[in-house]
C-alpha positions in Angstrom: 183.0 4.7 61.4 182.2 1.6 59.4 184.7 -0.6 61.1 182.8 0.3 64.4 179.3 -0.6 63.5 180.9 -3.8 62.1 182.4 -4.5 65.7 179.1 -3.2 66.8 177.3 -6.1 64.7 179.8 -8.7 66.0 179.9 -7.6 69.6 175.9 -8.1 70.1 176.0 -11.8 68.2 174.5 -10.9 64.7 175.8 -11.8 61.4 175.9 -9.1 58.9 172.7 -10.9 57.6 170.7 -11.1 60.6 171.4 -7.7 61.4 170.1 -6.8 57.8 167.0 -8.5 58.0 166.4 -6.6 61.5 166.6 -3.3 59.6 164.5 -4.9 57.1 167.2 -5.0 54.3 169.7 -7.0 52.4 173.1 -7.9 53.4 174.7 -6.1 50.7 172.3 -3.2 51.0 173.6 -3.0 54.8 177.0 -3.2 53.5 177.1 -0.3 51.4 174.8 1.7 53.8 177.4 1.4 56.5 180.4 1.8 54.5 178.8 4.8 52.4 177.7 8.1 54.7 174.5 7.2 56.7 172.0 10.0 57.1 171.5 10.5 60.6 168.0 9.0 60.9 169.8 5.6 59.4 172.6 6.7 61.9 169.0 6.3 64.7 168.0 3.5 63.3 171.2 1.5 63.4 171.9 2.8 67.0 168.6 1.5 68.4 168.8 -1.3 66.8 172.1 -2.1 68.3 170.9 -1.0 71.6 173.4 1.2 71.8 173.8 5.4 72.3 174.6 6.7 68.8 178.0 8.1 70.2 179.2 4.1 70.3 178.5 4.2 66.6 181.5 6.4 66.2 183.8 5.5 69.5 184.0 2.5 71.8 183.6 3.4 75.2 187.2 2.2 76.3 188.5 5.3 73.5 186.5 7.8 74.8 187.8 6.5 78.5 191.4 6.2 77.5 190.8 10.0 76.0 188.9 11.0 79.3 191.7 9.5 81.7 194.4 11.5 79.8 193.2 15.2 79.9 190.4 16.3 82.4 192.1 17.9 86.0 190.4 19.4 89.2 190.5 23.4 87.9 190.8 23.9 92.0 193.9 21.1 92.9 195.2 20.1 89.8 194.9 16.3 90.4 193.4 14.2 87.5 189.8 13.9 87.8 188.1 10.1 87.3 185.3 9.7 85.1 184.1 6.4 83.9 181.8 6.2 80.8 179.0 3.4 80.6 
Protein backbone atom coordinates (compact mmCIF):
# COMPACT_ATOMS: atom_id res chain seq x y z
CA UNK A 1 0.00 0.00 0.00
CA UNK A 2 2.74 2.40 0.67
CA UNK A 3 4.08 2.41 -2.85
CA UNK A 4 0.52 3.58 -3.90
CA UNK A 5 -0.03 6.59 -1.70
CA UNK A 6 3.57 7.52 -2.74
CA UNK A 7 2.31 7.45 -6.51
CA UNK A 8 -0.74 8.89 -5.05
CA UNK A 9 1.52 11.92 -3.70
CA UNK A 10 3.40 12.20 -7.05
CA UNK A 11 0.38 11.82 -9.33
CA UNK A 12 -1.57 15.07 -7.74
CA UNK A 13 1.96 17.27 -7.82
CA UNK A 14 3.01 17.32 -4.10
CA UNK A 15 6.37 16.58 -2.71
CA UNK A 16 6.42 14.26 0.15
CA UNK A 17 6.90 17.59 2.13
CA UNK A 18 4.06 19.53 0.94
CA UNK A 19 1.85 16.77 1.29
CA UNK A 20 3.10 16.61 5.01
CA UNK A 21 2.49 19.94 5.83
CA UNK A 22 -1.18 19.52 4.34
CA UNK A 23 -1.81 16.79 7.02
CA UNK A 24 -0.21 19.06 9.34
CA UNK A 25 3.00 16.89 9.86
CA UNK A 26 6.60 16.30 9.18
CA UNK A 27 8.05 14.68 6.26
CA UNK A 28 9.49 11.92 8.09
CA UNK A 29 6.49 11.58 10.30
CA UNK A 30 4.48 11.02 6.90
CA UNK A 31 6.98 8.63 5.93
CA UNK A 32 6.71 6.30 8.59
CA UNK A 33 2.94 6.81 8.83
CA UNK A 34 2.52 5.50 5.32
CA UNK A 35 4.99 2.90 5.41
CA UNK A 36 3.88 1.61 8.99
CA UNK A 37 -0.05 0.42 9.17
CA UNK A 38 -2.43 3.52 9.07
CA UNK A 39 -5.49 3.35 11.28
CA UNK A 40 -8.30 3.75 9.10
CA UNK A 41 -9.20 7.34 10.17
CA UNK A 42 -5.42 8.26 8.96
CA UNK A 43 -6.40 5.92 6.04
CA UNK A 44 -9.71 9.04 5.71
CA UNK A 45 -7.54 11.49 6.21
CA UNK A 46 -4.94 10.68 3.64
CA UNK A 47 -7.76 9.81 1.11
CA UNK A 48 -9.48 13.19 1.34
CA UNK A 49 -6.68 14.77 1.22
CA UNK A 50 -5.62 13.26 -1.94
CA UNK A 51 -9.05 13.79 -3.30
CA UNK A 52 -9.28 10.50 -3.90
CA UNK A 53 -11.93 7.29 -2.89
CA UNK A 54 -9.96 5.42 -0.12
CA UNK A 55 -10.14 2.24 -2.51
CA UNK A 56 -7.34 4.16 -4.81
CA UNK A 57 -5.24 4.09 -1.64
CA UNK A 58 -4.92 0.42 -2.05
CA UNK A 59 -5.45 -0.14 -6.18
CA UNK A 60 -5.08 2.18 -9.21
CA UNK A 61 -8.07 2.25 -11.11
CA UNK A 62 -6.39 0.78 -14.34
CA UNK A 63 -5.79 -2.77 -11.74
CA UNK A 64 -9.01 -2.88 -10.55
CA UNK A 65 -10.03 -2.47 -14.54
CA UNK A 66 -7.55 -4.89 -15.88
CA UNK A 67 -9.13 -7.31 -12.94
CA UNK A 68 -12.78 -6.21 -13.96
CA UNK A 69 -12.17 -6.84 -17.83
CA UNK A 70 -10.80 -10.41 -17.11
CA UNK A 71 -13.61 -12.12 -15.00
CA UNK A 72 -17.20 -10.60 -15.00
CA UNK A 73 -19.72 -12.46 -17.84
CA UNK A 74 -23.51 -11.92 -18.74
CA UNK A 75 -24.97 -14.96 -16.20
CA UNK A 76 -27.84 -15.03 -19.28
CA UNK A 77 -25.36 -15.05 -22.69
CA UNK A 78 -22.11 -15.62 -21.51
CA UNK A 79 -20.36 -12.75 -23.31
CA UNK A 80 -17.92 -10.53 -21.17
CA UNK A 81 -19.60 -7.81 -19.60
CA UNK A 82 -17.82 -4.01 -19.85
CA UNK A 83 -17.49 -2.10 -16.80
CA UNK A 84 -15.31 0.99 -16.57
CA UNK A 85 -14.22 2.31 -13.19
CA UNK A 86 -13.75 6.14 -12.58
Amino acid sequence: MSHRIKDLIKEKGYTQQEFADKLGMTRVGLSQLINGKPSYPTLEKIATALDVPMWQLFASPSEVQKEIDGGYKCPNCGHPLKIKVE
